[in-house]
N, C-alpha and C positions, 0 to 999 in steps of 0.2 A: 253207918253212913260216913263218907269222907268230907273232912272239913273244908268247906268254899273257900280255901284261900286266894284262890285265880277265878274268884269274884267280879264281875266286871260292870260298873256300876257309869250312865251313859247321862251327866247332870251336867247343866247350863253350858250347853256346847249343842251346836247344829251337826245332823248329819242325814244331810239331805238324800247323798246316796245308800241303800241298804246296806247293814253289813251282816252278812254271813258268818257262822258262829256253830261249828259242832257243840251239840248240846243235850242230854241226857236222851242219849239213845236214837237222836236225829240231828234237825238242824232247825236254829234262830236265826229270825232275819230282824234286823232293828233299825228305826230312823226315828228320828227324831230334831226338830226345827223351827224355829219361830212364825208366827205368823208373818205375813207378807207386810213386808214394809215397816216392821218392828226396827224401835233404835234399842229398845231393851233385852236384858239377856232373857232367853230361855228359859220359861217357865215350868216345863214339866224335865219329869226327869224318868230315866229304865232301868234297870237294874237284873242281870242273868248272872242267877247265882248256883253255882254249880255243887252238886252232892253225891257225885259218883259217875260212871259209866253210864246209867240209866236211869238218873235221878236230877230234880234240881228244881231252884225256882227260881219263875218270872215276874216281871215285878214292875209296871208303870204309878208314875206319880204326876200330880198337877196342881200346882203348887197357887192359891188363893189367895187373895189380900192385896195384890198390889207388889212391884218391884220397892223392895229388892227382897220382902218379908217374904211371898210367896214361891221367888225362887229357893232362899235360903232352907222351906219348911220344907219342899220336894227333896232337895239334897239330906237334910237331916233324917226324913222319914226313910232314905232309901240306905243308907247308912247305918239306920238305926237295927234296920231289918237285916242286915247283911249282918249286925254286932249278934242278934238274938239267935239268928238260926246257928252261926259260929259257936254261940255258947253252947248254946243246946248240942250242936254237932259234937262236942268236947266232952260236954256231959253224958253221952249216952242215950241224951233225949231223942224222943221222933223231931222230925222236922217242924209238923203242926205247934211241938211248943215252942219251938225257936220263932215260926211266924206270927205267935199271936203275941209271944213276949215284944218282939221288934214291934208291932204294932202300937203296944202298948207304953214301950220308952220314945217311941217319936213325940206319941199324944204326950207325956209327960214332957220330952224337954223343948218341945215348940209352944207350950203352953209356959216351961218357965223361962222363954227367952222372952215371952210378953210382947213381942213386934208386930203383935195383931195378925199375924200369918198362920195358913192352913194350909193342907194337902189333902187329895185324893189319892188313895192309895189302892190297888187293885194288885192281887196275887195268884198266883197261878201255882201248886207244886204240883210238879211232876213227878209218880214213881211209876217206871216201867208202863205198864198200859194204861194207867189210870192217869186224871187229873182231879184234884180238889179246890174249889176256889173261895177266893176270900176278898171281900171288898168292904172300903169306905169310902162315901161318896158316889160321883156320877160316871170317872172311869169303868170300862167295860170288859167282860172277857165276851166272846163267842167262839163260839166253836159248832164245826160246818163238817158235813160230809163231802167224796169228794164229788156226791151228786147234786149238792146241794140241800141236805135235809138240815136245818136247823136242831142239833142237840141239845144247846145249853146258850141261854143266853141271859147274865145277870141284870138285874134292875137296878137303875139306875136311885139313886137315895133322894130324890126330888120329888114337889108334888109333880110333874107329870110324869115322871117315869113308874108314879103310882096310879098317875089316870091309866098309862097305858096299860099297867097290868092288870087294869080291874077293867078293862075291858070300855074304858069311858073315854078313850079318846083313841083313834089309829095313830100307827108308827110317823106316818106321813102328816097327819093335822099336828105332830108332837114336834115336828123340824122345826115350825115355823112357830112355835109359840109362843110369846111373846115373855114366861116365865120358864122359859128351858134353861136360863141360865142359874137360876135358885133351885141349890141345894139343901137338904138337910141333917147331912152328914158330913165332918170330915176329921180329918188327923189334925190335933191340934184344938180340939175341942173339947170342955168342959165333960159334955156327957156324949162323947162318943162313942158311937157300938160297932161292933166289926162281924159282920155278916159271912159268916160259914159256909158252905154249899156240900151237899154231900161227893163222895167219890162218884166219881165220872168214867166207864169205863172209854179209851178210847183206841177207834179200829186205827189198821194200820195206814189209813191214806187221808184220817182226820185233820182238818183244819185246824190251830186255836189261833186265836185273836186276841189280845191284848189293848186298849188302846184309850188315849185320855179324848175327853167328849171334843180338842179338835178335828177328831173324824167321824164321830158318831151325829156330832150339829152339822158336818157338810157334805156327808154322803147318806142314802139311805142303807139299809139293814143288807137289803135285797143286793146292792151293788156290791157292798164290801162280800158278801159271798161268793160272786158271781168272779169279781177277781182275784180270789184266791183260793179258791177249793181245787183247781188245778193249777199245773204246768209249773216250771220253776218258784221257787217261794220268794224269791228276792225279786223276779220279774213283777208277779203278783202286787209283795208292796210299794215297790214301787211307782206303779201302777192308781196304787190305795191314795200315794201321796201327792202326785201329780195332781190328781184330781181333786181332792180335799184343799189343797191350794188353790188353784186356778178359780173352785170356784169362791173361796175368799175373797181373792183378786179380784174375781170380775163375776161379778154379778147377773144375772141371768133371772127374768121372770118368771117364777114357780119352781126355782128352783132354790136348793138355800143355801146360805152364807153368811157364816156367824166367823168371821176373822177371831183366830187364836191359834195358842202352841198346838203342835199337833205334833203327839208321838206315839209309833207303832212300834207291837213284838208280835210277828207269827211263828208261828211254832207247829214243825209234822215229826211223826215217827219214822226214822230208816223202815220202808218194807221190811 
């Protein structure tokens, strides 16, 4: 595998409009921006780290705790991953040991900078058709046909994101719940664990989605599919983010609005 030196890592800065991004074998779109009306910096953070022709990984963070601890954990955690996979790429290693290592010197040095800050860290590598995912916390991957079939969609590290998969609460009663914001995982924790997923094979017109819980608390599941399994990908998220603002912004009865950072990475294979 070739070493991610033209690593491109998208922390405490806005960027409202998507950007486009050849990227292992297709194309990345990414945005990423504060919530509405923020005087603080930018809490999450992205990270598109590159391993060849038709490899590489993707990488959202969101960063816990309160300004400035929680931006600073995003940035470190996205860094830290970009240091691990580089070794390992140097080494000889697969990529898997570069991501769990990065995983695991975040957790260690946001834990010794002691500023009470955490991140959620969500991973994505890509080799050739496959995807593998890896997540801490309530950051999300999904990944969509381009008919709309839901293939893979990780769980959220929360107790509701554990109602929802056991089947005790729906997607929709989950928006609005009053304890969507408690987590129980994240980088920068004492006994934090980092959740594996197995290989993914994926067709040639698959969606994936990447994105921290400011789009998953202000869109539903069904929407974020709906605008992006076709038509241009940067159109798409675009799309994702207008809306996940607007309705932070403005408020709407039965609908929801949980004001926060909110940053996307969609990711398709060139036909």
């Amino acid at each position: 595998m070739e070493a991610p030196d033209d690593a491109q890592l998208f922390w405490a800065r806005d960027l409202h409009e998507p950007r486009l991004v050849p990227f292992a074998g297709g194309v990345a779109a990414v945005a990423t921006c504060r919530r509405p009306g923020a005087d603080g910096p930018n809490e999450d953070g992205a990270g598109l780290i590159p391993l060849g022709p038709d490899a590489g990984v993707l990488a959202v963070a969101d960063g816990v705790g309160g300004q400035p601890s929680g931006e600073r954990a995003a940035g470190v955690a996205l860094g830290c991953l970009r240091e691990g996979i580089l070794d390992a790429s140097r080494d000889g290693a697969e990529p898997r040991t570069g991501i769990l290592n990065g995983f695991e010197r975040a957790n260690r040095a946001i834990l010794a900078a002691g500023a009470g800050g955490a991140t959620t860290l969500v991973v994505a590598e890509i080799r050739g058709a496959h995807l593998r995912p890896y997540h801490a916390g309530d950051s999300e991957i999904l990944v969509t046909g381009q008919r709309g079939r839901r293939k893979l969609q990780t769980i959220a590290h929360s107790p509701v994101g554990y109602a929802v998969e056991a089947g005790l609460m729906d997607e929709r009663e989950a928006l609005h719940h009053d304890e969507r914001h408690v987590i129980t995982n994240a980088v920068g924790s004492p006994d934090m664990r980092i959740e594996m997923g197995s290989s993914l094979a994926l067709a040639a017109r698959d969606t994936v989605v990447l994105a921290s819980d400011g789009l998953f608390d202000n869109v539903h599941v069904d929407e974020v599919v709906e605008l992006v399994r076709t038509g241009p990908l940067d159109a798409g998220l675009a799309a994702l983010v207008e809306l996940g603002l607007r309705r932070m912004g403005e408020p709407r009865r039965g609908e929801p609005s949980k004001p926060d950072d909110l940053t996307v990475i969609a990711f398709r294979r060139t036909p």
